[in-house]
mmCIF file of the C-alpha atoms, coordinates in Angstrom:
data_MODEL
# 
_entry.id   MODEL 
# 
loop_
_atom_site.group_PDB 
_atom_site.id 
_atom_site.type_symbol 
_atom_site.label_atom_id 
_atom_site.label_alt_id 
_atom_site.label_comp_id 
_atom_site.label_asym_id 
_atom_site.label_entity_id 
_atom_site.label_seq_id 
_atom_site.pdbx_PDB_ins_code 
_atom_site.Cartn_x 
_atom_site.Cartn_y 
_atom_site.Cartn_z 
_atom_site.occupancy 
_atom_site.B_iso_or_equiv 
_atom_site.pdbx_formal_charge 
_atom_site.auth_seq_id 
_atom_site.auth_comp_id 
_atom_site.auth_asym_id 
_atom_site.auth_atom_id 
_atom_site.pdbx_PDB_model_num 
ATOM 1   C CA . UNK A 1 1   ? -6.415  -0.510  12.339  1.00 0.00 ? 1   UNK A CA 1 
ATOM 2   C CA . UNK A 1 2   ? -10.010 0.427   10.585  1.00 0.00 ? 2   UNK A CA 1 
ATOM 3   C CA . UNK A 1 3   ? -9.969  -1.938  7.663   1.00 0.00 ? 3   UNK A CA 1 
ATOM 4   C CA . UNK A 1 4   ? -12.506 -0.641  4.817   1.00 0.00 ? 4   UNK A CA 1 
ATOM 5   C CA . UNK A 1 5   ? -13.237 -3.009  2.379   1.00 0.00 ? 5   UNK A CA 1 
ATOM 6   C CA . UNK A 1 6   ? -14.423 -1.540  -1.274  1.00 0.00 ? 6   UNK A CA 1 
ATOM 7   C CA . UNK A 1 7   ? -16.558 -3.275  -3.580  1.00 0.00 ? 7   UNK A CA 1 
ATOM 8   C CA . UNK A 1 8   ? -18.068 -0.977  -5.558  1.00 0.00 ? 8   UNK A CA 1 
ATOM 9   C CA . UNK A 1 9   ? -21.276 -3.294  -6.236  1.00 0.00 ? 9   UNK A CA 1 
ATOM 10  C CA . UNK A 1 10  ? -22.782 -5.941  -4.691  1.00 0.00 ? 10  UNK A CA 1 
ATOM 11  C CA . UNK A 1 11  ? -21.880 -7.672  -7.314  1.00 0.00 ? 11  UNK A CA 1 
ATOM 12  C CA . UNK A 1 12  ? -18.095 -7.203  -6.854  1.00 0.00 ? 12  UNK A CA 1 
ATOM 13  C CA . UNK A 1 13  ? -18.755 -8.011  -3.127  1.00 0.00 ? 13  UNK A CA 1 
ATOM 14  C CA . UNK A 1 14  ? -20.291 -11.265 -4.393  1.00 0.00 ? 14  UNK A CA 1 
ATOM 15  C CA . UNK A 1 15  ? -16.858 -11.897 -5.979  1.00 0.00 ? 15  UNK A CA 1 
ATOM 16  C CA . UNK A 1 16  ? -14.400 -10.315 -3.159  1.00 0.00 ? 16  UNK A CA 1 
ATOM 17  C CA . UNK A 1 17  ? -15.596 -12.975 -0.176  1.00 0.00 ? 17  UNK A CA 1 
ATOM 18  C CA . UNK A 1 18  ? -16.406 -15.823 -2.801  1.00 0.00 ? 18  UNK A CA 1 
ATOM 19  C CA . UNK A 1 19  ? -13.170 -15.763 -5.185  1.00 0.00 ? 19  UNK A CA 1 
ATOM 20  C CA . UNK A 1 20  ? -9.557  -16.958 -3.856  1.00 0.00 ? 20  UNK A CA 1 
ATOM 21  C CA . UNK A 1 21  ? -6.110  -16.073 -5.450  1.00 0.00 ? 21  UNK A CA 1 
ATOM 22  C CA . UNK A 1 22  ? -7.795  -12.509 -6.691  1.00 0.00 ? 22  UNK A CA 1 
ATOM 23  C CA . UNK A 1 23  ? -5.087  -9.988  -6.570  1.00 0.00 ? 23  UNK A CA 1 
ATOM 24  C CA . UNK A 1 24  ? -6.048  -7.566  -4.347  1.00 0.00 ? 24  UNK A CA 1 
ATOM 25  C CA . UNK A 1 25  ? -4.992  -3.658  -3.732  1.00 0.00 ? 25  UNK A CA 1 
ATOM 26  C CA . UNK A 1 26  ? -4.691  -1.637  -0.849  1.00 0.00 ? 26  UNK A CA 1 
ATOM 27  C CA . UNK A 1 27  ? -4.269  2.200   0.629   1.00 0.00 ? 27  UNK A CA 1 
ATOM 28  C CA . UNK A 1 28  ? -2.583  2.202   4.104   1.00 0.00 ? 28  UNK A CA 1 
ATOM 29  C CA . UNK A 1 29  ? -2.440  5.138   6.074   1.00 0.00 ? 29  UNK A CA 1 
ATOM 30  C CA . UNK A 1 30  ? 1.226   6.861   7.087   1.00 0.00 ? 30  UNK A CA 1 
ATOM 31  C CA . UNK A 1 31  ? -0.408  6.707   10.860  1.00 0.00 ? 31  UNK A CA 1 
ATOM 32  C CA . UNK A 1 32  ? -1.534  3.064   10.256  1.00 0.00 ? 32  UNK A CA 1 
ATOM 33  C CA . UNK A 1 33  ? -5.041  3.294   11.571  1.00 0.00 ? 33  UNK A CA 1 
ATOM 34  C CA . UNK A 1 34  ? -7.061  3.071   8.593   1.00 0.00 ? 34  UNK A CA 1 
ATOM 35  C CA . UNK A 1 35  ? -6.478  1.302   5.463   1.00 0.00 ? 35  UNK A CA 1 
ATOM 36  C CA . UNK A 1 36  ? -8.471  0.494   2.418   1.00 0.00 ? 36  UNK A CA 1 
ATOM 37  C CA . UNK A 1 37  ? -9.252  -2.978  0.723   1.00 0.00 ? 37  UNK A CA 1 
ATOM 38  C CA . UNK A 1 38  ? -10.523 -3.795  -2.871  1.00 0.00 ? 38  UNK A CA 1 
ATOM 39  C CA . UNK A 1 39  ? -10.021 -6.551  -5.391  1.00 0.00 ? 39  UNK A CA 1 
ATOM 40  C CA . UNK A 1 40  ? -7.288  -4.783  -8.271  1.00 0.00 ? 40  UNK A CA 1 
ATOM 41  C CA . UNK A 1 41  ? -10.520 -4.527  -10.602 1.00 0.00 ? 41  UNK A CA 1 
ATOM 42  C CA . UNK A 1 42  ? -12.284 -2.942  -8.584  1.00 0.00 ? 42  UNK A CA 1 
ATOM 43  C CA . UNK A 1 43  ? -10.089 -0.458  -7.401  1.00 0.00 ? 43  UNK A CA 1 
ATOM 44  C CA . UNK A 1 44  ? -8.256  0.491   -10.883 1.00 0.00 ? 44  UNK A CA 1 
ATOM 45  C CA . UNK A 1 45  ? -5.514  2.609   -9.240  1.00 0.00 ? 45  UNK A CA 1 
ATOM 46  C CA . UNK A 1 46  ? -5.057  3.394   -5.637  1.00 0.00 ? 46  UNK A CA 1 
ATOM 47  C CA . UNK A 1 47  ? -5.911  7.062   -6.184  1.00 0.00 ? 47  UNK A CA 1 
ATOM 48  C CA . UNK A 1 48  ? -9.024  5.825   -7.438  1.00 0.00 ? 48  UNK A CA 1 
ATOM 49  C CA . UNK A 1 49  ? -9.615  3.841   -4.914  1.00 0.00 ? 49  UNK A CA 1 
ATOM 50  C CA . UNK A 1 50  ? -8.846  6.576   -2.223  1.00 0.00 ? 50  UNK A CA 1 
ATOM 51  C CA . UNK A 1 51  ? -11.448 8.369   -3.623  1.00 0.00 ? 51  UNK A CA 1 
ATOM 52  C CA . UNK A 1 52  ? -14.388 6.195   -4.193  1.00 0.00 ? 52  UNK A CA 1 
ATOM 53  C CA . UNK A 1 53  ? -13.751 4.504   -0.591  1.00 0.00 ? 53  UNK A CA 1 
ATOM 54  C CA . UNK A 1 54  ? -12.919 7.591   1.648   1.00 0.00 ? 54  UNK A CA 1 
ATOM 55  C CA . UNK A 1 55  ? -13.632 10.735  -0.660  1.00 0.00 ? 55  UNK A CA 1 
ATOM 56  C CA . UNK A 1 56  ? -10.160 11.482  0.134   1.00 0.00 ? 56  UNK A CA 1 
ATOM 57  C CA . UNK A 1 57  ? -7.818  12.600  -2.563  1.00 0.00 ? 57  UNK A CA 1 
ATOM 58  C CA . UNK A 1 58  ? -3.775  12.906  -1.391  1.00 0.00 ? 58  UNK A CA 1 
ATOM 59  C CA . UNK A 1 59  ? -2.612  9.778   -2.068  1.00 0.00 ? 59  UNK A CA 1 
ATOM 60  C CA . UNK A 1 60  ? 0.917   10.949  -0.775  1.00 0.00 ? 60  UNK A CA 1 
ATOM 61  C CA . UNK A 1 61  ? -0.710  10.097  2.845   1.00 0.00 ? 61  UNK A CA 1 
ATOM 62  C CA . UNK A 1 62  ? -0.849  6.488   2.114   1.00 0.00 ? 62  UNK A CA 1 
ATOM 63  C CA . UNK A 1 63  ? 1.340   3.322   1.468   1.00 0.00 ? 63  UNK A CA 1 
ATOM 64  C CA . UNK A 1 64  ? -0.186  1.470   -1.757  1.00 0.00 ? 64  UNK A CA 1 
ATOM 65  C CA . UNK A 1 65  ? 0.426   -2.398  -2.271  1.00 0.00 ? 65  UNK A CA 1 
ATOM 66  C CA . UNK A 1 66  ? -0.977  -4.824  -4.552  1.00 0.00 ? 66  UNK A CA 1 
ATOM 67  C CA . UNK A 1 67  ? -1.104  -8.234  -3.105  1.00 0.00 ? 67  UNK A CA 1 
ATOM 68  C CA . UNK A 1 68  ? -2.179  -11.840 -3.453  1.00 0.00 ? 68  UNK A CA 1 
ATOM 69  C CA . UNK A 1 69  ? -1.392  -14.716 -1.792  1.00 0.00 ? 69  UNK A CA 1 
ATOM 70  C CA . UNK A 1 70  ? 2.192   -14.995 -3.085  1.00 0.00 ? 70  UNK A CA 1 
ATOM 71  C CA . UNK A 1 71  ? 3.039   -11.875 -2.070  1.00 0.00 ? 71  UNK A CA 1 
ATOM 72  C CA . UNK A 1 72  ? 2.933   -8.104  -1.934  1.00 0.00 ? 72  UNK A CA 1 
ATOM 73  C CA . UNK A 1 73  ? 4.364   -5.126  -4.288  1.00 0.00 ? 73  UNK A CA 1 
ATOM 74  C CA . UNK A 1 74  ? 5.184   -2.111  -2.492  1.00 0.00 ? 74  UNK A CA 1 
ATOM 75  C CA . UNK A 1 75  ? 4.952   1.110   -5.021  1.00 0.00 ? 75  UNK A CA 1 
ATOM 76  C CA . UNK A 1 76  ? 7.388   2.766   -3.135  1.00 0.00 ? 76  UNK A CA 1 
ATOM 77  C CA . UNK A 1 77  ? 6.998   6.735   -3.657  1.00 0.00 ? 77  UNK A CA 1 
ATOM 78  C CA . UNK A 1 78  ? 8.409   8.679   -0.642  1.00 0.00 ? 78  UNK A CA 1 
ATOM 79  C CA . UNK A 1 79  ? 6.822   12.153  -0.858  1.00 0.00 ? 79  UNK A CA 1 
ATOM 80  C CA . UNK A 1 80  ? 8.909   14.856  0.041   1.00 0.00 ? 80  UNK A CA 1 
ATOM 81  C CA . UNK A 1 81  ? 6.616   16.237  2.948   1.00 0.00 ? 81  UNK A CA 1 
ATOM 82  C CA . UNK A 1 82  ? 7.330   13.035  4.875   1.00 0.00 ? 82  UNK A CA 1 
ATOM 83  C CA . UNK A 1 83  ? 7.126   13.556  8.457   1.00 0.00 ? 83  UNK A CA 1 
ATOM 84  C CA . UNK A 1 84  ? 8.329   16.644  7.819   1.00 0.00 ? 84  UNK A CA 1 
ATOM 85  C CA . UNK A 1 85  ? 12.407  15.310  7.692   1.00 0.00 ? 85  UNK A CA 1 
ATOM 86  C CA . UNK A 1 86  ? 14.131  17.705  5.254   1.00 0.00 ? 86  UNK A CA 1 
ATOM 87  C CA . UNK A 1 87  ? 17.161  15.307  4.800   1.00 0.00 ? 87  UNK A CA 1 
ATOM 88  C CA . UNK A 1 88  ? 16.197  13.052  1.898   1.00 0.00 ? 88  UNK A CA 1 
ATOM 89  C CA . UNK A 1 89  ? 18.270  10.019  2.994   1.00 0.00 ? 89  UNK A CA 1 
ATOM 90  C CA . UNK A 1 90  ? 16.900  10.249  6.391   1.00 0.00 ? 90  UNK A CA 1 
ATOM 91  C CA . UNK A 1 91  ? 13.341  10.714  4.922   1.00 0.00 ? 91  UNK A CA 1 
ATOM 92  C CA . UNK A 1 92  ? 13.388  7.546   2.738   1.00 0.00 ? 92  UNK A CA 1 
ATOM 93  C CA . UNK A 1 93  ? 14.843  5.479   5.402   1.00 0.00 ? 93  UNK A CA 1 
ATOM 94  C CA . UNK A 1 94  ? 12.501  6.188   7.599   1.00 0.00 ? 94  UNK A CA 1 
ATOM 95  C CA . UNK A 1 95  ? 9.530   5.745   5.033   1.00 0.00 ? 95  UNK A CA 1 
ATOM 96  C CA . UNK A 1 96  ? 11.429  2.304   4.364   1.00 0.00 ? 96  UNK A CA 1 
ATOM 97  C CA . UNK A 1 97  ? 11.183  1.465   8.320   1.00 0.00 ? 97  UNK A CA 1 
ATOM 98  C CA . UNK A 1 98  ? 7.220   2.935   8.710   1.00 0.00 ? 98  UNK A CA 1 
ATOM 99  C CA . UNK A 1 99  ? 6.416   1.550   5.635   1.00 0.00 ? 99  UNK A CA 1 
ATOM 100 C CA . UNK A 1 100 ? 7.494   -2.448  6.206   1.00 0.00 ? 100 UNK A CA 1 
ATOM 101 C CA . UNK A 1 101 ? 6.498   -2.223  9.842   1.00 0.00 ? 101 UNK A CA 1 
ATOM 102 C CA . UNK A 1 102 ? 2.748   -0.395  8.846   1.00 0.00 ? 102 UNK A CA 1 
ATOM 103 C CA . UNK A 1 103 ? 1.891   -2.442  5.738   1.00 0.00 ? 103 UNK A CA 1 
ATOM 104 C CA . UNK A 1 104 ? 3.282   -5.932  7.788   1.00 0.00 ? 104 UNK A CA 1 
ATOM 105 C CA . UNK A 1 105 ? 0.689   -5.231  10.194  1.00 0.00 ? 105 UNK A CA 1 
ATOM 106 C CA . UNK A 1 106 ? -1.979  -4.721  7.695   1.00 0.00 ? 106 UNK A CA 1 
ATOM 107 C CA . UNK A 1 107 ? -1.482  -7.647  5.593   1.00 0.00 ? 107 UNK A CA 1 
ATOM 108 C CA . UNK A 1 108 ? -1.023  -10.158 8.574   1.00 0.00 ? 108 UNK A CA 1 
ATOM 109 C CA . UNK A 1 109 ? -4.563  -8.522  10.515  1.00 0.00 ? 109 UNK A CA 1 
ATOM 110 C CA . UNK A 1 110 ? -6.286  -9.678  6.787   1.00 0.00 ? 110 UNK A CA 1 
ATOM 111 C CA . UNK A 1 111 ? -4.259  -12.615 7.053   1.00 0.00 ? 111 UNK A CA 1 
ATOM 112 C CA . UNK A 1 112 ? -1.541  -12.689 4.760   1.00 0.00 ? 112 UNK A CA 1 
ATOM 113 C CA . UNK A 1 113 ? 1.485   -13.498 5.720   1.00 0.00 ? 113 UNK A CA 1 
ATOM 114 C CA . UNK A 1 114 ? 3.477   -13.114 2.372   1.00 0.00 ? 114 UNK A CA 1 
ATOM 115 C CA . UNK A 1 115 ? 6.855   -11.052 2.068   1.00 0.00 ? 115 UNK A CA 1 
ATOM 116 C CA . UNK A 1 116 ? 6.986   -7.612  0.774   1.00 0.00 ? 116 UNK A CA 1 
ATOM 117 C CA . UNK A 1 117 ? 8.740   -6.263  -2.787  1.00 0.00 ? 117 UNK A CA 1 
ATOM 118 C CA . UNK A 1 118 ? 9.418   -3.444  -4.293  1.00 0.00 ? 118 UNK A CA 1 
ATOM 119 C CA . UNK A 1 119 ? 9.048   -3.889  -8.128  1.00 0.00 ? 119 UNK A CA 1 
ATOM 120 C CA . UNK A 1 120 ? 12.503  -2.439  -9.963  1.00 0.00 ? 120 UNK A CA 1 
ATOM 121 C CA . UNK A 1 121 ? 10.671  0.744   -11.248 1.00 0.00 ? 121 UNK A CA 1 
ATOM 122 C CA . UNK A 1 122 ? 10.700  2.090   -7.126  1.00 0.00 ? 122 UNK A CA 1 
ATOM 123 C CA . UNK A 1 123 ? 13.886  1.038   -6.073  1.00 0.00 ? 123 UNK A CA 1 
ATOM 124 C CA . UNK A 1 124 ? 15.612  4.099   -7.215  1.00 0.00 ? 124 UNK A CA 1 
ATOM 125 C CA . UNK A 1 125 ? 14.608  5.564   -3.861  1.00 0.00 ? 125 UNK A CA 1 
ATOM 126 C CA . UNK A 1 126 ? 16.381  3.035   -1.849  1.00 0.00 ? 126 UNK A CA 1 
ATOM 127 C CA . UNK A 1 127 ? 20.129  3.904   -3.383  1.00 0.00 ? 127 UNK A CA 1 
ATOM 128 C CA . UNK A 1 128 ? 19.713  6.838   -1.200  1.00 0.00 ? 128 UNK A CA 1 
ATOM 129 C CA . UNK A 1 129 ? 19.982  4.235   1.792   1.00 0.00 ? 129 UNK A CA 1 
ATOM 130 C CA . UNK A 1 130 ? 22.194  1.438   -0.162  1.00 0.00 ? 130 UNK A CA 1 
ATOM 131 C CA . UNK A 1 131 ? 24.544  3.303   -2.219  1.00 0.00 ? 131 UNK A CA 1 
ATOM 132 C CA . UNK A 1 132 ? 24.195  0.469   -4.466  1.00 0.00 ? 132 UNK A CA 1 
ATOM 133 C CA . UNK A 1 133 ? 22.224  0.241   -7.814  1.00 0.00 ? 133 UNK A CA 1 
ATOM 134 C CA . UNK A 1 134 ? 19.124  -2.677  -8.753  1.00 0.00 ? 134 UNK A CA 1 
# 
C-alpha cells in the first residue's frame, strides 16, 4: 500500500514525527493501495484532506478513520455505487468485510495495532446486516 503522509507545512511535519498520542486521520482507498496520512489538525475533514494530498475529490472511493493509539473510528458511509452490488444488504456487508480487512492492513503497516469502531451515528448501516438496533 502507497502510504502518503500530509503535513501541510514543515511546520506540521515538525509536529507529525516529533508528537506522540496526536490523533491522527486517514483516507484509504476501496482497492487498498494507496492511503492518506495527516495529524486530525491538519487534515480538518477527510474530504479536505483528499484534496490537498491527492487533488482528488470523491471521497465515496475511500474508507475514512480517525485514529490514535487507543483506537480507531470508522465513519462508516457505504455509497450506493459500491462495487457495483445493487442489493443494499449485500452491498453493506461486503463494505463491512473490505472495509475491516483494508483499513486492518493500513493501520498495522503504520503500526497500530488498535481495534476498530464505528461511532453510534454510522451504525444505522449495519441493521441491514444485524437486524438488530444500537
Amino acid at each position: 500500500m502507497e502510504i502518503i503522509k500530509y503535513y501541510g507545512t514543515d511546520e506540521a511535519r515538525t509536529d507529525f514525527l516529533a508528537r506522540g498520542g496526536e490523533p491522527m486521520m486517514a483516507v484509504i482507498s476501496h482497492d487498498g493501495t494507496r492511503a492518506v496520512v495527516s495529524l486530525l489538525d491538519e487534515g480538518a475533514e477527510h474530504h479536505i484532506l483528499l484534496a490537498r494530498a491527492l487533488d482528488a475529490y470523491n471521497i465515496d472511493e475511500y474508507f475514512r478513520i480517525i485514529f490514535d493509539e487507543e483506537g480507531a473510528d470508522w465513519t462508516f458511509v457505504c455509497p450506493p455505487t459500491y462495487k457495483g452490488i445493487r442489493n443494499k444488504e449485500k452491498r453493506i456487508e461486503r463494505f463491512y468485510r473490505d472495509g475491516i480487512d483494508i483499513i486492518t492492513a493500513f493501520l498495522k503497516e503504520i503500526g497500530y495495532d488498535v481495534p476498530i469502531e464505528i461511532p453510534k451515528r454510522y451504525r444505522r448501516h449495519l441493521e441491514y446486516m444485524t437486524n438488530d438496533k444500537y
